[in-house]
C-alpha positions as CSV (number, residue, x, y, z in Angstrom):
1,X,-16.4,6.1,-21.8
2,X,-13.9,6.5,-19.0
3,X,-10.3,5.7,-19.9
4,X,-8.3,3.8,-17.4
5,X,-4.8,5.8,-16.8
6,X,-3.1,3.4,-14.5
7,X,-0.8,1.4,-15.0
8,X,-0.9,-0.5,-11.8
9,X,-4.2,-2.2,-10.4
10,X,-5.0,-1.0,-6.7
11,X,-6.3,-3.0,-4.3
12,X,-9.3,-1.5,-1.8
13,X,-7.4,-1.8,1.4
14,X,-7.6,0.1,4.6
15,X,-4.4,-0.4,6.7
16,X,-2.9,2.1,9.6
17,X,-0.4,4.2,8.4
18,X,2.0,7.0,9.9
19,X,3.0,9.9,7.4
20,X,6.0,11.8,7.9
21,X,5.5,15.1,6.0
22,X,8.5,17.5,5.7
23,X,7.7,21.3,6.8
24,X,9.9,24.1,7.8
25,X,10.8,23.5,10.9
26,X,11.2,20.2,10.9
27,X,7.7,17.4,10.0
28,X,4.5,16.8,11.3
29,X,3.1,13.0,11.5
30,X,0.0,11.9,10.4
31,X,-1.8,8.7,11.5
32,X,-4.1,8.0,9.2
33,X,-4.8,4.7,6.9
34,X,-4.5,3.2,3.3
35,X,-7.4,3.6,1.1
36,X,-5.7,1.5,-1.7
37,X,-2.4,0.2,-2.5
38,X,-1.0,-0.3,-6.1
39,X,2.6,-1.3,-6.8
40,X,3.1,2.5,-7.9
41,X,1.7,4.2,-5.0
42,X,-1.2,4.5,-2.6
43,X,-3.8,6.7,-1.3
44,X,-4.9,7.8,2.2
45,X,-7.0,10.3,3.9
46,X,-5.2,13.3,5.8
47,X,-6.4,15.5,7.5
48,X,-4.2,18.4,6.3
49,X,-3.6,18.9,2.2
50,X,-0.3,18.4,1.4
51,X,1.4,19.9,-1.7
52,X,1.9,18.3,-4.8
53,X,5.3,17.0,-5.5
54,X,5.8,16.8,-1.9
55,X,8.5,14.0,-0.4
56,X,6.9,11.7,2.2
57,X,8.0,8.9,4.0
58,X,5.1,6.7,4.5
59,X,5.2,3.9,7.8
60,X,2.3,1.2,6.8
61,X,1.6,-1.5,9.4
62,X,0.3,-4.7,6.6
63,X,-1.0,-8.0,8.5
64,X,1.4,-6.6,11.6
65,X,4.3,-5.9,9.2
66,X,5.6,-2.7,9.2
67,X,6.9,-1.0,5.8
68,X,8.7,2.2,5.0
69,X,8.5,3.7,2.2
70,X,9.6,7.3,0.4
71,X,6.9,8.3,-2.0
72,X,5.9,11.6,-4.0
73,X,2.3,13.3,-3.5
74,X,0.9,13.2,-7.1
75,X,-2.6,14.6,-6.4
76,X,-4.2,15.9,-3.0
77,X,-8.3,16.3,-3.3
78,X,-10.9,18.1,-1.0
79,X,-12.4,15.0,0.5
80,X,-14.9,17.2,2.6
81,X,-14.5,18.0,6.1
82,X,-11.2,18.8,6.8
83,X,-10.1,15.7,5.0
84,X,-7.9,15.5,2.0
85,X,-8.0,12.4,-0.2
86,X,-3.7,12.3,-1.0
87,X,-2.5,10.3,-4.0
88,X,1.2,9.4,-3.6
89,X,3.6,7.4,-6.1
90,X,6.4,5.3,-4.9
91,X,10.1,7.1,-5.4
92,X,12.1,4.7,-6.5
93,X,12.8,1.4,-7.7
94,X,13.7,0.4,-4.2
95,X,10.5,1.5,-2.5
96,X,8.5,-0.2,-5.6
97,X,9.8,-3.6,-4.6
98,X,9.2,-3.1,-1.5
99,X,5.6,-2.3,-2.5
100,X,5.7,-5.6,-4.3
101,X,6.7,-7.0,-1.4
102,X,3.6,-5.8,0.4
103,X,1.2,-6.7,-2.1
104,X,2.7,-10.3,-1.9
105,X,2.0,-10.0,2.3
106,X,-1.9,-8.8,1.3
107,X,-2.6,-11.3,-1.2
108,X,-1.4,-14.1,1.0
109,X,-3.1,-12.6,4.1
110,X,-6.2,-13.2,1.3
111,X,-5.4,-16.2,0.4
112,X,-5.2,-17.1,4.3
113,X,-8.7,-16.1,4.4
114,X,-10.1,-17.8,1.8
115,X,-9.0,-21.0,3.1
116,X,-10.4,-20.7,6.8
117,X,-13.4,-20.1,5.2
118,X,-13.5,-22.8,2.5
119,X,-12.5,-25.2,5.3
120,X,-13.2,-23.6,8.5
121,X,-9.9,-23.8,10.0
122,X,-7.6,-21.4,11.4
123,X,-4.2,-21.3,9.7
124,X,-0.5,-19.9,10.5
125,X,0.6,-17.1,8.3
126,X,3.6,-18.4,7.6
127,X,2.4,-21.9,7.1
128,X,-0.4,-20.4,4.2
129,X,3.0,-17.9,3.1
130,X,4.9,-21.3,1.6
131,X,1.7,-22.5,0.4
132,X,1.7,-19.0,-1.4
133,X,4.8,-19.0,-2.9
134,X,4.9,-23.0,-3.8
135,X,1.7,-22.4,-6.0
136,X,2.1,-18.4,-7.4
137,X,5.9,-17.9,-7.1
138,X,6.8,-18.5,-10.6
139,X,3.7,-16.9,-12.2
140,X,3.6,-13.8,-10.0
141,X,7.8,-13.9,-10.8
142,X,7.6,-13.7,-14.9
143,X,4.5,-11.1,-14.0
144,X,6.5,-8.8,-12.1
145,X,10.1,-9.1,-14.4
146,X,11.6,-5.6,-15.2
């Protein structure tokens, strides 16, 4: 039996993303994308390792919305390759609502979807984003309360 030690569900998402990784003579970007997002952190493929404990700033373009983020490399895996599976965790309380934030902007992009496919119709992000938060506001709200 395999015990579950997150505390934060991640969500199977590929999205582009820029990694700012601090060396010694300066940093060297890596474009890469999301394999999942969480509200505590995210994972990508790289295709240099990068030590743990490491300070990243993290650039992830979400349904055309760009987010920043500082984050901490928590685990960096041989993915085979010259590819390196990178586990990161969000900084700050700062960067985790701003993770929140994103997870709002994914789950209403698949919300968006789900309804042009239910009633195959195109809709407006914004019009489907005050659908969103009419309906899951309050839930997602007492959910996310620290």
């Amino acid at each position: 039996m395999v015990v579950e030690k997150r505390r934060y569900i991640r969500h199977p998402l590929n999205y582009p993303l820029r990694t700012f990784i601090r060396t010694e003579d300066g940093h060297k970007v890596v474009e890469s994308q999301s394999e999942n997002i969480g509200e505590g952190g995210l994972i990508f493929i790289s295709e240099y390792p990068v030590e743990i404990g490491s300070e990243l700033e993290i650039e992830l373009e979400v349904e055309g919305r760009i987010f920043k983020v500082q984050s901490r490399v928590v685990r960096c895996e041989n993915a085979g390759e010259n590819r390196y599976k990178i586990a990161v965790s969000f900084s700050s309380q700062n960067e985790y609502l701003k993770a929140r934030m994103m997870e709002q902007v994914v789950r209403i992009e698949m919300f968006k979807n789900r309804l042009e496919k239910r009633y195959n119709v195109k809709c407006k992000f914004a019009d489907v984003a005050k659908v969103w938060i009419d309906r899951y506001s309050r839930f997602f709200a007492g959910k996310y309360s620290q």
